[in-house]
N, C-alpha and C positions, 0 to 999 in steps of 0.2 A: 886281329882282323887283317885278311891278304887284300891288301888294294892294288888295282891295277897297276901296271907302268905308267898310262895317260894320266892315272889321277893322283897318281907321287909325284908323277913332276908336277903339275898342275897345282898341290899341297907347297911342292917344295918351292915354287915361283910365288907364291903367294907369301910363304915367309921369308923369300929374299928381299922383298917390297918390306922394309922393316919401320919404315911410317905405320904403312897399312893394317902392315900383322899385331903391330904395339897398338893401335888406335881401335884395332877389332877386340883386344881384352879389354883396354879401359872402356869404348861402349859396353861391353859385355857385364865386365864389375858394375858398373853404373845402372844399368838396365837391371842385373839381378839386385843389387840393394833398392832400387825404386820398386819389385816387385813387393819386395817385405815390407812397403810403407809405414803399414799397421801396426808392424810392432818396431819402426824406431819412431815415426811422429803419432803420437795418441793421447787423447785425456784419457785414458781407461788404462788402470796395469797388467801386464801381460799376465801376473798371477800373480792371486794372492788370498794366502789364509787366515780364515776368520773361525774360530772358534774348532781347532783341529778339523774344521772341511777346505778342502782348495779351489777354489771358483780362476774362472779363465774371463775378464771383464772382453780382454778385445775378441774373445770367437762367440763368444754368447751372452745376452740379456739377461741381469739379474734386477731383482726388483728393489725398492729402498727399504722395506721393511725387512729384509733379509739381513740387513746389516746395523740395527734397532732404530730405521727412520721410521715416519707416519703416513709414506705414501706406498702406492701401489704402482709408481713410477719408476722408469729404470733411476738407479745410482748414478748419485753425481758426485762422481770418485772425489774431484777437486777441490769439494765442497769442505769447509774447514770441519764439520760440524761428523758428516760423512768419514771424512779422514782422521776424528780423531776415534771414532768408534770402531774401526776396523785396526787399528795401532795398537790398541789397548787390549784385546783380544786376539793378536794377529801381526801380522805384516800386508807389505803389497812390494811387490819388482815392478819396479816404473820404466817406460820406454828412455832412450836417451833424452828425448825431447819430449815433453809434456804436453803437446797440443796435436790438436788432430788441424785438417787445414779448413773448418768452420771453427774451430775453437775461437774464441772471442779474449784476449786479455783483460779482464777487467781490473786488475793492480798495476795498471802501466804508471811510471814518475812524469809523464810527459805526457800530451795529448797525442791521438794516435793523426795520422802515422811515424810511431818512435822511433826513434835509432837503435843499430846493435847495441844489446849487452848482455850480458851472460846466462840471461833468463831467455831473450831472444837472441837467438846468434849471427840471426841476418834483418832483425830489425820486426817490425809489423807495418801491416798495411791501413789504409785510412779508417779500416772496419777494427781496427785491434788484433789480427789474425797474422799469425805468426809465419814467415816469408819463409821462414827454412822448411815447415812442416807443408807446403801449399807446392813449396817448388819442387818437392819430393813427388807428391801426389800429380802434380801437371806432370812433373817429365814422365811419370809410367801411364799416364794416358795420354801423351802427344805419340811415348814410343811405339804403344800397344796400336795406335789408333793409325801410326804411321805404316806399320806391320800388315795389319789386317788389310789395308787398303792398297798395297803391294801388293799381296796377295790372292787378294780378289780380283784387282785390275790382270795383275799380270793375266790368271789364268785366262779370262775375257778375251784379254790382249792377242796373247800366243792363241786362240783357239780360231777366232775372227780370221788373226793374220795369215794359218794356216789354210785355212778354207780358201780365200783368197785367191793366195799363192800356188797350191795346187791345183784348183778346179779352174783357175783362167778363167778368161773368154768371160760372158757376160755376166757371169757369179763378179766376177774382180772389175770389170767395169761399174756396174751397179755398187759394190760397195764403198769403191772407190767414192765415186758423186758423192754417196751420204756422208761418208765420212770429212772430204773435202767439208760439206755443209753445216753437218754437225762441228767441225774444231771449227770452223769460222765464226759461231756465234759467241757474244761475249760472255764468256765463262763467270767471270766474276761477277757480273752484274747479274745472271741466272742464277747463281749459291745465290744471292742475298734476295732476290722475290722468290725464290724456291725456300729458304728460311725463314722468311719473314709470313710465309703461308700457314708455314707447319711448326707446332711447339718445337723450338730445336733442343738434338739429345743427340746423345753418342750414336746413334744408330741411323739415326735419320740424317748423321751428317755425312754418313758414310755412304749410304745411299745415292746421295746429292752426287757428293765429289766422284764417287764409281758411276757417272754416268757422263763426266770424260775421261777420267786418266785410265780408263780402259784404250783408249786409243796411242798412249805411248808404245807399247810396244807390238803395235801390227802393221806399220810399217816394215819396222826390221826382221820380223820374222817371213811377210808376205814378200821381202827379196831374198829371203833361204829359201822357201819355198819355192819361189820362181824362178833360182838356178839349178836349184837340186834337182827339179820334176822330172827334168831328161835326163839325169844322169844314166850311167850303163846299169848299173848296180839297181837302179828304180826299175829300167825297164825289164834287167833280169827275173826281179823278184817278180814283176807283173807279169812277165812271161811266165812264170812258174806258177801261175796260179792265186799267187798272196793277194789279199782282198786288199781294198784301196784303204781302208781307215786302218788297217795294219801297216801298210806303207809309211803311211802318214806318221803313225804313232814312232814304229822301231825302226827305221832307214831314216825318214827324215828331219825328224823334229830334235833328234837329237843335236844336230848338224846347226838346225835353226836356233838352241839355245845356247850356242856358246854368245851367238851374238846378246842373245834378249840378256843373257846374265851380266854383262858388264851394264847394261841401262838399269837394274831396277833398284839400285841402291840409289839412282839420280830420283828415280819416282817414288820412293821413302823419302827423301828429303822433301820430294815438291810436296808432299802429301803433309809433313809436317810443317810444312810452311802456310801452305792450302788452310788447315786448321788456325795455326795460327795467326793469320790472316783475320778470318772471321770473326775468332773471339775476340782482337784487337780492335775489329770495327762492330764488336757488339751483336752481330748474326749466328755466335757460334753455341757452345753450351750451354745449359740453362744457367742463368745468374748464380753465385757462390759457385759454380766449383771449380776447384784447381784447374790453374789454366795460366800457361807461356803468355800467351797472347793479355789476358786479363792483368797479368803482373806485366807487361809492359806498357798498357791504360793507365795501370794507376802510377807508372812509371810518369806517362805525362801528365797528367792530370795534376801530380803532386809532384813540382820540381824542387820545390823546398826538401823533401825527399829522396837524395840520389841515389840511395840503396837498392829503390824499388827499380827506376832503371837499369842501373849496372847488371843487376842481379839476372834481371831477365835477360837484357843484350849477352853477359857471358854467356849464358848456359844458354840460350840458343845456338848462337856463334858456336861453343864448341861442340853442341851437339851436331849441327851440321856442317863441323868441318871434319868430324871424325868420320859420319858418313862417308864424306867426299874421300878422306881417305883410304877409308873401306873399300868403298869402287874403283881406288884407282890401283889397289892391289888386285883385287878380283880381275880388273882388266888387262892385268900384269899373265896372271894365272892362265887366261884362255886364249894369250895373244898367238897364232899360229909362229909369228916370227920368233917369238921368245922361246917357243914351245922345240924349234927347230936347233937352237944354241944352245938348250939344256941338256 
């Protein structure tokens, strides 16, 4: 593939930032093994044959009598009884970890919450559920969750800010005020009666929170817009004919995002922080599920416990210090003065 000259240097700035460039593979490795959750933390095995047929337990539903139980309930692989009827007949490929992150230990040597050992590798929590297989499942839904809401906000963001910026005059004074009105009100304390109204769920958290961090980046786009609108090059294309929302789209918005691109990896972070906020003070996802924020609850709650802390404080800490590092390559990448000694 031929990429420009602008965007090989822009590449090649980006991995002379060698924090940033190393920090963008390890989120990346980390982020694609949390996508695979399901087949390293599972009670169910990834395959396994029973009587020359080969059944997939973690992509589909099999029932107990399939494997010579008495119910018409899915298989409870773990089950000694279960496990010893498909052995005998069969095998099964088990995930590295044996729990999913509802799985309950009920053989613990210790009351729960236990310490590491070789069955749990980072311990369990006061419910018996296993830390490693929970901290896998939260991080791919803080990351995915942090993702989406970048995503959505930005486009909001850059669309708002553009409107703004270009149309002037009373369009940008009016949205100005709301906006002004809108970030002044206390954000945190609106999540938690806007959650506390509605069953909270991944969806409707997203909802909530994209009803301000859409305003992170329309400031910075509405002062690109606001310097570029007279440029020579703007007025040419209007002289020529070009309709305005073409203007907008291929002359100016490109100009507009070098800036919004170094802020949005700051708003992936605040958005996973946003999240994990909530779930920490109990506003966030429905009760059980994997959750940063829930594994640092039970961090306090259980000081006798310092696994369940730790555990949460690292892997948040590194996850958003990788971000930050991320942005501050990215910002390396579009910086016009950098851009000029390459």
């Amino acid at each position: 593939m031929n990429l420009s000259p602008l965007t090989a240097r822009r590449i090649s700035l980006f991995r002379a930032n060698k924090r940033g460039f190393w920090s963008f593979w390890i989120f990346l490795v980390l982020f694609i093994v949390a996508l695979f959750s399901e087949l390293i933390a599972n009670d169910k095995p990834i395959i396994l044959k029973y009587k020359n047929e080969f059944y997939f337990p973690v992509f589909a539903t099999y029932s107990d009598k399939i494997f010579g139980g008495d119910f018409e309930t899915e298989a409870i692989y773990r089950d000694p009884f279960t496990s010893e009827k498909i052995n005998a007949d069969g095998w099964m490929v088990w995930p590295p970890i044996r729990f999913s992150y509802s799985t309950i230990n009920y053989d613990l040597a210790r009351p729960a919450p236990s310490p590491p050992t070789t069955i749990n590798w980072l311990g369990t929590d006061d419910q018996g559920r296993d830390v490693l297989a929970r901290l896998l499942y939260g991080f791919r839904i803080s990351v995915l969750f942090g993702l989406i809401l970048t995503v959505l906000s930005s486009i909001i963001g850059v669309f708002a800010g553009a409107v703004q910026g270009y149309l002037g005059g009373w369009t940008d004074l009016l949205f100005q005020r709301f906006i002004e009105i809108w970030s002044g009100l206390p954000e945190l304390f609106l999540l938690i009666i806007l959650a506390s109204l509605v069953t909270p769920n991944f969806w409707w958290l997203l909802i909530i929170l994209l009803l301000f961090k859409w305003m992170s980046l329309t400031s910075v786009v509405r002062a690109e817009f606001l310097r570029a609108r007279n440029f020579d090059y703007v007025k040419a294309a209007r002289a020529l004919g070009v309709s305005e929302p073409v203007i907008m789209v291929r002359h100016v918005l490109p100009n507009a995002m070098v800036a919004a691109m170094t802020m949005i990896p700051f708003i992936m972070s605040g958005a996973i922080t946003a999240l994990t906020t909530l779930d920490f003070l109990g506003f966030g996802l429905p009760v059980g599920s994997p959750s940063l924020g829930e594994l640092l609850l039970q961090g306090k709650n259980n000081p006798q416990a310092p696994w369940l802390g730790f555990t949460g404080f690292i892997t948040i800490a590194l996850l958003l210090v990788l971000i930050v590092f991320i942005s501050e390559a990215i910002r390396d990448a579009f910086d016009p003065r950098k851009m000029l000694k390459a």
